[in-house]
PDB file of N, CA, C, O and CB in Angstrom:
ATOM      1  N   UNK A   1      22.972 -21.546  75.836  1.00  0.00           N
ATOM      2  CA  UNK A   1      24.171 -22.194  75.368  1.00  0.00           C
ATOM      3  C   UNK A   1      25.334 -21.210  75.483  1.00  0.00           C
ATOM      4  O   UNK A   1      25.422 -20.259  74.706  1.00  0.00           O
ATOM      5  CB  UNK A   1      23.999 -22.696  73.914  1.00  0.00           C
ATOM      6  N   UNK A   2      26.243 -21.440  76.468  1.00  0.00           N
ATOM      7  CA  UNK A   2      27.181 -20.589  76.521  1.00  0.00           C
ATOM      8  C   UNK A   2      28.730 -21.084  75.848  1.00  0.00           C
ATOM      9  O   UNK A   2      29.152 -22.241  75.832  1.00  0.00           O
ATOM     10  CB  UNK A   2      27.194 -20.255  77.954  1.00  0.00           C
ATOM     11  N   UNK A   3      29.322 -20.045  75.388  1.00  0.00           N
ATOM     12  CA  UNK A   3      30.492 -20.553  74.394  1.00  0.00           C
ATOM     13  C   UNK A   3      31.152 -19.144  74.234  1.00  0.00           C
ATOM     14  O   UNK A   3      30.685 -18.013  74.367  1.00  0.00           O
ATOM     15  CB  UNK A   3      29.935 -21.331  72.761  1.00  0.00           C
ATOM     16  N   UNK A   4      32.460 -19.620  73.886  1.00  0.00           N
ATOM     17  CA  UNK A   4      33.487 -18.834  73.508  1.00  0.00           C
ATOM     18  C   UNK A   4      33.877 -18.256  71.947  1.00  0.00           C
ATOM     19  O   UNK A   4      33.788 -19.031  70.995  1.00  0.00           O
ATOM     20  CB  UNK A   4      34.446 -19.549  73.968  1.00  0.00           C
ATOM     21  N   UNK A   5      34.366 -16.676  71.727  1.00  0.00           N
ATOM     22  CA  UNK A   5      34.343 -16.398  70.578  1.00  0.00           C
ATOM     23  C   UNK A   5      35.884 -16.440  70.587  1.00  0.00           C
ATOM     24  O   UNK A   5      36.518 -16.256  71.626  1.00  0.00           O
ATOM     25  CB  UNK A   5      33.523 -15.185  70.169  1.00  0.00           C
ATOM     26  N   UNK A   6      36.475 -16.690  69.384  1.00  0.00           N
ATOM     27  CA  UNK A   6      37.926 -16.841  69.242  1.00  0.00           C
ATOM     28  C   UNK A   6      38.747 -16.278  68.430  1.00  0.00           C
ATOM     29  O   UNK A   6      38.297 -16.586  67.326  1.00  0.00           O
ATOM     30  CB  UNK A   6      38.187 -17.849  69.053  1.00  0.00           C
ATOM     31  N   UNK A   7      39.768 -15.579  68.252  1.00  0.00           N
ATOM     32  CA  UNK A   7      40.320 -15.189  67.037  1.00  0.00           C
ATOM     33  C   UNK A   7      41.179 -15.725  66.342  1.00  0.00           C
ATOM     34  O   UNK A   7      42.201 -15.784  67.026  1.00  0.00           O
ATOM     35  CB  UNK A   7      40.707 -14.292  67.091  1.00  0.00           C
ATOM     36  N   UNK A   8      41.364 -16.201  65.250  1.00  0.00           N
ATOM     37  CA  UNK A   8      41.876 -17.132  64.673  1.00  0.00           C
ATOM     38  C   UNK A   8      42.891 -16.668  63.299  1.00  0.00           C
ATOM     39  O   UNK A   8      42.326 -16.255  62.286  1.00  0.00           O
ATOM     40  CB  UNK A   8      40.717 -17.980  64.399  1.00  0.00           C
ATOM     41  N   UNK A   9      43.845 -16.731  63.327  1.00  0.00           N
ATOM     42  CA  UNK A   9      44.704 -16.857  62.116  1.00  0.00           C
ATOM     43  C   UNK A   9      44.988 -17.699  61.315  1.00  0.00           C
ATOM     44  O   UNK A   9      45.724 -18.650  61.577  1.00  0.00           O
ATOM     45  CB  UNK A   9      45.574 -16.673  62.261  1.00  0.00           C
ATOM     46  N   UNK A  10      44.445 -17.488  60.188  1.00  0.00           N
ATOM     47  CA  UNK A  10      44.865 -18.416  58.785  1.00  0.00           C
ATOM     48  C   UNK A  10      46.130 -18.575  58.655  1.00  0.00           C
ATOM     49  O   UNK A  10      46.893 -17.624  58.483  1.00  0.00           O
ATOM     50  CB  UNK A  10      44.478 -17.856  57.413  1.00  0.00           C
ATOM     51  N   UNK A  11      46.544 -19.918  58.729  1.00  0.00           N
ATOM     52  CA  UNK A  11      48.333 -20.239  59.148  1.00  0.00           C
ATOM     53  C   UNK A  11      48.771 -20.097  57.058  1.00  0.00           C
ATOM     54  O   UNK A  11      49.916 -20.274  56.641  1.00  0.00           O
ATOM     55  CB  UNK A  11      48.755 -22.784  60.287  1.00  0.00           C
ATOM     56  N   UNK A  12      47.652 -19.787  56.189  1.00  0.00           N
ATOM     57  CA  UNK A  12      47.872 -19.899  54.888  1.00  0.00           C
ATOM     58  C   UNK A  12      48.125 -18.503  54.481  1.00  0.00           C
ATOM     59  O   UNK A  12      49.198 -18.263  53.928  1.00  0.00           O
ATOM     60  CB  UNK A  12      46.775 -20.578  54.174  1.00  0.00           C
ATOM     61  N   UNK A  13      47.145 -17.400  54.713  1.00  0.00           N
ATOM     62  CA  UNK A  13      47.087 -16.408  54.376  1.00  0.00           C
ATOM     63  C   UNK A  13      47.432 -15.394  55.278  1.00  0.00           C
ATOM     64  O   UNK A  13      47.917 -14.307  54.963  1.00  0.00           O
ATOM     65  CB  UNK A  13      46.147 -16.355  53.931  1.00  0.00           C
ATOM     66  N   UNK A  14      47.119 -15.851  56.619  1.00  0.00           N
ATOM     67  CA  UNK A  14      47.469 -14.949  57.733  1.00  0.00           C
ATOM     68  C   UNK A  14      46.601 -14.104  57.936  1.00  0.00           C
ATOM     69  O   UNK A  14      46.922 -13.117  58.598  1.00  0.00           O
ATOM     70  CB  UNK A  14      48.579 -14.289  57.626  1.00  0.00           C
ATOM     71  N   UNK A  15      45.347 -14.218  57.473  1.00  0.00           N
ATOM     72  CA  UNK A  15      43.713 -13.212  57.548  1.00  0.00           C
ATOM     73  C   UNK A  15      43.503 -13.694  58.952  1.00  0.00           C
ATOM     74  O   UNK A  15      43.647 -14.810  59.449  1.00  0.00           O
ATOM     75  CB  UNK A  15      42.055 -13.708  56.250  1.00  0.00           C
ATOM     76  N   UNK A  16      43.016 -12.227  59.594  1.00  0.00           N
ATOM     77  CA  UNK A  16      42.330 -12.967  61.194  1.00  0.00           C
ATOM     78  C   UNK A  16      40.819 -12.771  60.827  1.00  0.00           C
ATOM     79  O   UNK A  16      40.298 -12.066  59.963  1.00  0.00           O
ATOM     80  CB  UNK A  16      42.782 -11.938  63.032  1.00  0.00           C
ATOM     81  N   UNK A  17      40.173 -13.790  61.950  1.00  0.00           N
ATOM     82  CA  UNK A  17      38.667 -13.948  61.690  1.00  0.00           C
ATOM     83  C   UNK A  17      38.565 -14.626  62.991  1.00  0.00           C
ATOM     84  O   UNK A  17      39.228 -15.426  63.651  1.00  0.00           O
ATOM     85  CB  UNK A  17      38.089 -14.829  60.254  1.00  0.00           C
ATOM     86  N   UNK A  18      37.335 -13.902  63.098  1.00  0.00           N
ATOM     87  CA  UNK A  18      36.906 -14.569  64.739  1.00  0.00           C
ATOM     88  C   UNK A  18      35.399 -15.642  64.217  1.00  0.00           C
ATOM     89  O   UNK A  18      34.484 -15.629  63.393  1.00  0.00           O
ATOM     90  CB  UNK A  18      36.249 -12.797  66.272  1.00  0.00           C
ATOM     91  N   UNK A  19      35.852 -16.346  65.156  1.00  0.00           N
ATOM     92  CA  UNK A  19      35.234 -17.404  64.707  1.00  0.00           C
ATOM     93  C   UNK A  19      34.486 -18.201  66.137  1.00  0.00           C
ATOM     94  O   UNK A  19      35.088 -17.869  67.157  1.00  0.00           O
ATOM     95  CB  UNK A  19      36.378 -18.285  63.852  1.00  0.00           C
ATOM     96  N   UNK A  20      33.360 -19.131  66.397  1.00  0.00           N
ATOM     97  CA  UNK A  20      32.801 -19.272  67.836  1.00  0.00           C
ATOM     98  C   UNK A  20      33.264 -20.722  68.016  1.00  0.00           C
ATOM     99  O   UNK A  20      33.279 -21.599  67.152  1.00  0.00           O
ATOM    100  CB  UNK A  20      31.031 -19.015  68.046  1.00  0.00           C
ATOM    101  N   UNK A  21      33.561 -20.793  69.034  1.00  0.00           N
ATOM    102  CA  UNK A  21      34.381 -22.032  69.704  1.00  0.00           C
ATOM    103  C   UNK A  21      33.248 -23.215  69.617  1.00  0.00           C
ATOM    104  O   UNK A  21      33.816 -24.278  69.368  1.00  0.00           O
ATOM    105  CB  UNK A  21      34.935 -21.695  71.515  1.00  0.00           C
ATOM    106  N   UNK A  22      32.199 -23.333  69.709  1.00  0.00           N
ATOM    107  CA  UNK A  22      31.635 -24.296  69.522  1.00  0.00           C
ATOM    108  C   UNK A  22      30.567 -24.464  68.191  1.00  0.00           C
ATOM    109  O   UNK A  22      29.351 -24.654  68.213  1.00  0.00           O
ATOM    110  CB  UNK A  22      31.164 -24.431  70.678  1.00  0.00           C
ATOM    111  N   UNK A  23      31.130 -24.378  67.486  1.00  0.00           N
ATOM    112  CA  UNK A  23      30.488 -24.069  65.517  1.00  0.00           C
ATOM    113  C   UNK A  23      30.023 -25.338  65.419  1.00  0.00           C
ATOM    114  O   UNK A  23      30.664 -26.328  65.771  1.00  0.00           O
ATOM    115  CB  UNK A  23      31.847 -23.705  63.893  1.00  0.00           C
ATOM    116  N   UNK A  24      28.746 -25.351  64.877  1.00  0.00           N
ATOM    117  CA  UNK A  24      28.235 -26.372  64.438  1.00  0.00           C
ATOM    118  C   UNK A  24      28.191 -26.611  63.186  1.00  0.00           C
ATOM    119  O   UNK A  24      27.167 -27.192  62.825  1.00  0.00           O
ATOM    120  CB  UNK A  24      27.284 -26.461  64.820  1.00  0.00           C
ATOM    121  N   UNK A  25      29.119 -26.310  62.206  1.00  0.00           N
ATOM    122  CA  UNK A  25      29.122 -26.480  60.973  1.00  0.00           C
ATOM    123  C   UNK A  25      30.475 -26.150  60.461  1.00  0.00           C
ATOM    124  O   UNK A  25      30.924 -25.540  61.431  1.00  0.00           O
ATOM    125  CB  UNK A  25      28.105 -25.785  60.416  1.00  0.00           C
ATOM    126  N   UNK A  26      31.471 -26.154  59.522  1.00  0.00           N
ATOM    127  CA  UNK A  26      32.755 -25.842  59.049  1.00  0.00           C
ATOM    128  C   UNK A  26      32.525 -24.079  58.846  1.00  0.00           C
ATOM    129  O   UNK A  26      31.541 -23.457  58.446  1.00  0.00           O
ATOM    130  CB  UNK A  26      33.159 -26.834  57.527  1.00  0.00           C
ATOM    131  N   UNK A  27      33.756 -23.652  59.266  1.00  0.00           N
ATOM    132  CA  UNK A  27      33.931 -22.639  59.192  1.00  0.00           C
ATOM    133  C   UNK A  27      35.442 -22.074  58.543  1.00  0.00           C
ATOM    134  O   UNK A  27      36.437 -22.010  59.265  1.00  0.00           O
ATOM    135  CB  UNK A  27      33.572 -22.371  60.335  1.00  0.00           C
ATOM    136  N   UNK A  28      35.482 -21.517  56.504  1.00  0.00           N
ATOM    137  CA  UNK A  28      36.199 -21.321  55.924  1.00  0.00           C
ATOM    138  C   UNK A  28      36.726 -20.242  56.067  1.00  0.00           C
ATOM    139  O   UNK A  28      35.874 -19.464  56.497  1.00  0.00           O
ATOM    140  CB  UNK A  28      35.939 -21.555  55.126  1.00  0.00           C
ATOM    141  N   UNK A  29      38.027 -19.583  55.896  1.00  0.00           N
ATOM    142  CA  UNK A  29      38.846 -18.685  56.031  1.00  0.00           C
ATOM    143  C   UNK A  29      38.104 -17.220  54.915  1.00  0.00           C
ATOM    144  O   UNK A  29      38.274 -17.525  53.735  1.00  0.00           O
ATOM    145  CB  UNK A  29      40.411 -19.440  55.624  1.00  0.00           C
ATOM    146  N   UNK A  30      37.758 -16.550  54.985  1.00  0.00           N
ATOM    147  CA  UNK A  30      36.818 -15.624  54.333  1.00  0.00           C
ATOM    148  C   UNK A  30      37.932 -15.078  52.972  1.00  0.00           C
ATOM    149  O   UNK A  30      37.541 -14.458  51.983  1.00  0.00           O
ATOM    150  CB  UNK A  30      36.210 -14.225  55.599  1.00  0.00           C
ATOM    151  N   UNK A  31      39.291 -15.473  53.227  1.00  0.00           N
ATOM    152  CA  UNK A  31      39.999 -15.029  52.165  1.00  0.00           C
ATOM    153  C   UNK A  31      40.427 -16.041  51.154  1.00  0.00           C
ATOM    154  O   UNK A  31      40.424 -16.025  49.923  1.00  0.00           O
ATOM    155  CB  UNK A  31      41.057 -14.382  52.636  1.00  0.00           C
ATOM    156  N   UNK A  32      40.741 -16.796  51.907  1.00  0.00           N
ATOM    157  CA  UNK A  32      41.187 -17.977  50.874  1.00  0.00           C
ATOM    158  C   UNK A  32      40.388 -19.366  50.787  1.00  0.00           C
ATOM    159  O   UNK A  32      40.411 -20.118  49.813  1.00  0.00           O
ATOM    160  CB  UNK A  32      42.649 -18.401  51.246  1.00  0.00           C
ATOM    161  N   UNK A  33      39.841 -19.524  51.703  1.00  0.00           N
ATOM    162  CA  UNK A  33      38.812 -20.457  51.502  1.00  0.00           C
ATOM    163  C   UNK A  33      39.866 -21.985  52.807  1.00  0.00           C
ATOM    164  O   UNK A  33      39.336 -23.089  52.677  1.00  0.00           O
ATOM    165  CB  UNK A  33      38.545 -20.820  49.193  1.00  0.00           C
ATOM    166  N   UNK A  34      40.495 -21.983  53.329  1.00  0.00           N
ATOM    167  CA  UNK A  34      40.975 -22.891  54.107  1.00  0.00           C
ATOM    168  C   UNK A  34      40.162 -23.250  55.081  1.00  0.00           C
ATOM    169  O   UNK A  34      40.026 -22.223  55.746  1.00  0.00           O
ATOM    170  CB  UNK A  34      42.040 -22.572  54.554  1.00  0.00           C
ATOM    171  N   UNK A  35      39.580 -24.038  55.535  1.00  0.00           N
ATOM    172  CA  UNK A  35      38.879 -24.731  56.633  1.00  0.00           C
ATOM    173  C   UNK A  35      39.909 -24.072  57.578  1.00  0.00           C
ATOM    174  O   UNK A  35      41.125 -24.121  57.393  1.00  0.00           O
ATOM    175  CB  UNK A  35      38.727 -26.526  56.600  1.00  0.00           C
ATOM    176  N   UNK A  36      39.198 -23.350  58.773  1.00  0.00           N
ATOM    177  CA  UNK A  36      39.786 -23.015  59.983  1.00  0.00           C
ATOM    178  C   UNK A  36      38.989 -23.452  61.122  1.00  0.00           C
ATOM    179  O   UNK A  36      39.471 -23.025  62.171  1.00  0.00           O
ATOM    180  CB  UNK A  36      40.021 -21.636  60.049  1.00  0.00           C
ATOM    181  N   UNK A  37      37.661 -24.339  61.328  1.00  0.00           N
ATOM    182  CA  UNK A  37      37.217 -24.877  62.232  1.00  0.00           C
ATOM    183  C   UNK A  37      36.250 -25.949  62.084  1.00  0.00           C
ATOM    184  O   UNK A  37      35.188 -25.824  61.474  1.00  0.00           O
ATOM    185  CB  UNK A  37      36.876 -24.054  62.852  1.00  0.00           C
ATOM    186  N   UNK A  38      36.604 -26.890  62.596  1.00  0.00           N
ATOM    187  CA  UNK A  38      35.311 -28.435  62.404  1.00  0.00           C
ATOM    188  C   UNK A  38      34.426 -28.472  63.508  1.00  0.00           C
ATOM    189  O   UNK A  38      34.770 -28.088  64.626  1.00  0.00           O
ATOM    190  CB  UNK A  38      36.054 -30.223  62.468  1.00  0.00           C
ATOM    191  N   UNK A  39      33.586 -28.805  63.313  1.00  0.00           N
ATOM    192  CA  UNK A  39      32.480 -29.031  64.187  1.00  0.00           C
ATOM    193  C   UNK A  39      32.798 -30.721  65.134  1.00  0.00           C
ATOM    194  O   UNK A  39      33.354 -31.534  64.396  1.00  0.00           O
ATOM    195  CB  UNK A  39      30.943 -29.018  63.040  1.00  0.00           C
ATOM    196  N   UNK A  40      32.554 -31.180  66.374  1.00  0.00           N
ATOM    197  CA  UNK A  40      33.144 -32.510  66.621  1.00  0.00           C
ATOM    198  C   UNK A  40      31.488 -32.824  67.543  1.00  0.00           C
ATOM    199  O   UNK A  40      31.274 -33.716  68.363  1.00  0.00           O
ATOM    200  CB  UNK A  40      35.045 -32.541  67.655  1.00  0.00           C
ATOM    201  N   UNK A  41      30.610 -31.851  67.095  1.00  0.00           N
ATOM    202  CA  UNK A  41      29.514 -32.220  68.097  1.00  0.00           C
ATOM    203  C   UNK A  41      29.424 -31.518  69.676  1.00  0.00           C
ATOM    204  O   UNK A  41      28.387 -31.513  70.338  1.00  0.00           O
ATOM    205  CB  UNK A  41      29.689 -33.764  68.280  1.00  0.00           C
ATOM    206  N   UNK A  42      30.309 -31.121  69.984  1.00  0.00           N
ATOM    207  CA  UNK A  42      30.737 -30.233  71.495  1.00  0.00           C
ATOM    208  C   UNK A  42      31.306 -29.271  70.938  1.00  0.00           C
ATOM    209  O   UNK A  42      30.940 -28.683  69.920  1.00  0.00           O
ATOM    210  CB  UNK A  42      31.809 -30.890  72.710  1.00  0.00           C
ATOM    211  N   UNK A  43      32.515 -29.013  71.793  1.00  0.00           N
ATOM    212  CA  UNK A  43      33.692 -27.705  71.426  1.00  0.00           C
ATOM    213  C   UNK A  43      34.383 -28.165  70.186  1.00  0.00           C
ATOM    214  O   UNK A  43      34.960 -29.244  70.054  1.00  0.00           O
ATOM    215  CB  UNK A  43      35.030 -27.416  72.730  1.00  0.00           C
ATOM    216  N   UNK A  44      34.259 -27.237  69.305  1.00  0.00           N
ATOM    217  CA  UNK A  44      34.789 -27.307  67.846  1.00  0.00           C
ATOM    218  C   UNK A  44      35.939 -27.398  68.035  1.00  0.00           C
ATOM    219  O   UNK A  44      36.462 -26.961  69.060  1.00  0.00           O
ATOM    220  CB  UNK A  44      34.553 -26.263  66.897  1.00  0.00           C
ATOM    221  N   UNK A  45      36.631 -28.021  67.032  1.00  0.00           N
ATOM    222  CA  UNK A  45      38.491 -28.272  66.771  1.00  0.00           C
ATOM    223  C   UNK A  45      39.032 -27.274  65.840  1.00  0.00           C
ATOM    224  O   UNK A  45      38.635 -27.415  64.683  1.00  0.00           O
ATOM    225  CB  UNK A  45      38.967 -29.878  65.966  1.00  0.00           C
ATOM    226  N   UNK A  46      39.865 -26.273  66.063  1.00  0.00           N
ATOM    227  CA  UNK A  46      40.458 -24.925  65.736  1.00  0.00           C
ATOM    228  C   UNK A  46      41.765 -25.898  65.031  1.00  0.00           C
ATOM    229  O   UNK A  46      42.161 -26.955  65.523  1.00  0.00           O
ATOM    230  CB  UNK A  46      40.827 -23.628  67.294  1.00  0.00           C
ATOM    231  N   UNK A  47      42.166 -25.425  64.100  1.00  0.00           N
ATOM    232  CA  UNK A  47      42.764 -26.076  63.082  1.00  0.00           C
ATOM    233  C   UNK A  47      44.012 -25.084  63.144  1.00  0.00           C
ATOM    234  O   UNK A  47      45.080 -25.694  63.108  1.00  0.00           O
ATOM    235  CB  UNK A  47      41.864 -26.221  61.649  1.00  0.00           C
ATOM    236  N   UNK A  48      44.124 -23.756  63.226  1.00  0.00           N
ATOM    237  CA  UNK A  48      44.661 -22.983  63.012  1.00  0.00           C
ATOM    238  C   UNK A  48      45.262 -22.195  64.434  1.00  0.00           C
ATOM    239  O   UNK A  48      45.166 -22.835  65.481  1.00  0.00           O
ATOM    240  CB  UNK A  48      43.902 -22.449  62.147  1.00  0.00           C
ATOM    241  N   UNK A  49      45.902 -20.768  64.483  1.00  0.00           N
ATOM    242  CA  UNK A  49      46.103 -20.540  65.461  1.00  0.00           C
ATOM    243  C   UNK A  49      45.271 -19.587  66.217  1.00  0.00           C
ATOM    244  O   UNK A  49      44.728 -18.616  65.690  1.00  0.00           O
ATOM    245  CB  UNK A  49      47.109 -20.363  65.385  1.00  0.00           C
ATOM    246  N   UNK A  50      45.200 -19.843  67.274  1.00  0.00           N
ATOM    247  CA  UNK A  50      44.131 -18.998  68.294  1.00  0.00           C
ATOM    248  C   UNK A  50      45.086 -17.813  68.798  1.00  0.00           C
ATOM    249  O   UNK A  50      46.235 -18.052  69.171  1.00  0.00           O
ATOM    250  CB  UNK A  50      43.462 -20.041  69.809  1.00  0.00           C
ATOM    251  N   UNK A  51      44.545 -16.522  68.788  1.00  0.00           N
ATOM    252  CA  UNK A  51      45.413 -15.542  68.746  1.00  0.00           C
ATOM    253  C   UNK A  51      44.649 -15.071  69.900  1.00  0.00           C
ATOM    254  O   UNK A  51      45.420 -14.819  70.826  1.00  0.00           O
ATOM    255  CB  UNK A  51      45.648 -14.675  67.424  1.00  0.00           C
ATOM    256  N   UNK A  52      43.377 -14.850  70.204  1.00  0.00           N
ATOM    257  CA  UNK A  52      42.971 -14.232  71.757  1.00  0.00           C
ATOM    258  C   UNK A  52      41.397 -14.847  71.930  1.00  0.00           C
ATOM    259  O   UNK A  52      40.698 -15.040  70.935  1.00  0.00           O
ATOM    260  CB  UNK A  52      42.974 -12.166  71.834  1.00  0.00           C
ATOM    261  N   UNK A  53      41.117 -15.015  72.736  1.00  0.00           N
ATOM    262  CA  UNK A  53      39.874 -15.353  73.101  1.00  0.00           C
ATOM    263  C   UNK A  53      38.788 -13.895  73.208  1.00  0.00           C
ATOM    264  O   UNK A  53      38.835 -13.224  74.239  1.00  0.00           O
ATOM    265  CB  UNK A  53      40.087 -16.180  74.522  1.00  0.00           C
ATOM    266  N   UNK A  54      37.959 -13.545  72.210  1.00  0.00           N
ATOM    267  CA  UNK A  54      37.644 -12.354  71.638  1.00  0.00           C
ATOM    268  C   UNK A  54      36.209 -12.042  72.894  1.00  0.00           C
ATOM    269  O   UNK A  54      36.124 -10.884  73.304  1.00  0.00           O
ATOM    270  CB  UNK A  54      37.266 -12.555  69.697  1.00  0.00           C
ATOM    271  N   UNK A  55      35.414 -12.837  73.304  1.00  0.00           N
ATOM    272  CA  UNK A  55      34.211 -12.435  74.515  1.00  0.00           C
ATOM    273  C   UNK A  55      33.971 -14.387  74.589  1.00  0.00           C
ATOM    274  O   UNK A  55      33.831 -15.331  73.812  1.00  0.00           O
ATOM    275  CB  UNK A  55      32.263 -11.034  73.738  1.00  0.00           C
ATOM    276  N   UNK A  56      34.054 -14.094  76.167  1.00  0.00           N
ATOM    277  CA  UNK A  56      33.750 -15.249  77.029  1.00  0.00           C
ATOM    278  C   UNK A  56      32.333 -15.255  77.543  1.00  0.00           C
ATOM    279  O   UNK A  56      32.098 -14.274  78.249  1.00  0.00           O
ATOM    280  CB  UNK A  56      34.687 -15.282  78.193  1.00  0.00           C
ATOM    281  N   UNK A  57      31.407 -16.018  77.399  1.00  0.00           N
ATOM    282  CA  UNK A  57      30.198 -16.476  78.287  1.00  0.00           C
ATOM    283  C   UNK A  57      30.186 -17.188  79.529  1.00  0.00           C
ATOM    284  O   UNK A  57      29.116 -17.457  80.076  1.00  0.00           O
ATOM    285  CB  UNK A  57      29.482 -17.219  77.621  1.00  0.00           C
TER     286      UNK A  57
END
């Protein structure tokens, strides 16, 4: 299963966290607790802003 890792900014707190482009489960902001990624069954929906694409498969 190949997939993308992403870095992501909390548009709330502004914490970065890398997070994997295709998450199969919700993935919360480690500081404040904001949902920063949904699962849609394929490529996850990034809620927030994508700041660099952190390692490509």
């Amino acid at each position: 299963m190949a997939g993308n890792f992403y870095s992501v900014r909390c548009s709330d707190c502004e914490n970065e966290q890398t997070v994997f482009g295709k998450a199969s489960s919700e993935v919360a902001c480690a500081v404040c607790g904001t949902t920063l990624v949904r699962p849609t069954g394929g490529k996850a929906e990034i809620d927030h802003e994508v700041i660099e694409t952190v390692e490509s498969r």
